[in-house]
C-alpha positions in Angstrom: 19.8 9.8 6.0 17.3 7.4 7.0 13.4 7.6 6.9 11.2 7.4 9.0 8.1 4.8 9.2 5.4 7.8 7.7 7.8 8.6 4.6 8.2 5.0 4.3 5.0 4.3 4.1 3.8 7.0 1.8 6.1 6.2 -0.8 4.7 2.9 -0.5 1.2 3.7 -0.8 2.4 6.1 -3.8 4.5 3.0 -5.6 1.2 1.0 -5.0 -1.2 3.3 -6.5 0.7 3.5 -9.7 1.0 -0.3 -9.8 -3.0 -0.3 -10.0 -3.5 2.3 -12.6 -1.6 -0.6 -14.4 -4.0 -3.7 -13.0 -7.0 -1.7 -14.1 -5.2 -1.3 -17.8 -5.9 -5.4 -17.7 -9.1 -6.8 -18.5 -8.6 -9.5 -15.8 -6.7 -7.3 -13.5 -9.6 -6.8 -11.1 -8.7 -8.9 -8.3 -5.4 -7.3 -8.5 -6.3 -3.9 -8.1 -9.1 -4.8 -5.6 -6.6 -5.9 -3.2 -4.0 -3.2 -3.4 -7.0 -1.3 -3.2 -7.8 -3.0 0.3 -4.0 -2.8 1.6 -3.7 1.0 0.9 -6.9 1.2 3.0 -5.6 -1.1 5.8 -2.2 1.5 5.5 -4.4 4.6 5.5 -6.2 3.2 8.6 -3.1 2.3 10.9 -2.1 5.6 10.1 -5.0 7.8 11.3 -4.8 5.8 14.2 -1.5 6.2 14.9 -0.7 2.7 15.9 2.6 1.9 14.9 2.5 -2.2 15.3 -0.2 -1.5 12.4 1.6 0.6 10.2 4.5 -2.3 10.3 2.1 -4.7 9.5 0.7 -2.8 7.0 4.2 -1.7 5.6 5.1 -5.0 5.1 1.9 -6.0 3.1 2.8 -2.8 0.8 5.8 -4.5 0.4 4.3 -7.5 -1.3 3.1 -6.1 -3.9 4.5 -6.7 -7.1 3.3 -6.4 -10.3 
């Protein structure tokens, strides 16, 4: 069974957040976390408005981070 874009997204957003607690861990990880930080927010944003185009975009930044 597939998901869909939301579920995507969340899980995401979810795999990012733990990949910070890890950034903040480093005492140079500060830009790091500051800018999965920003792309959760940019994620949480396209969500609550419901703009699809957006939450691709924003999807695909989620996607870039790696730690």
């Amino acid at each position: 069974m597939s998901k869909n874009l939301l579920e995507t997204m969340h899980e995401e957003m979810d795999r990012c957040r733990e990949l910070k607690k890890e950034y903040d861990l480093i005492p140079t990880g500060f830009f790091g976390s500051a800018t999965i930080v920003a792309t959760i927010k940019q994620a949480e944003k396209a969500i609550e408005e419901g703009d699809p185009i957006k939450m691709l975009v924003a999807l695909e930044e989620l996607k870039k981070i790696e730690g």
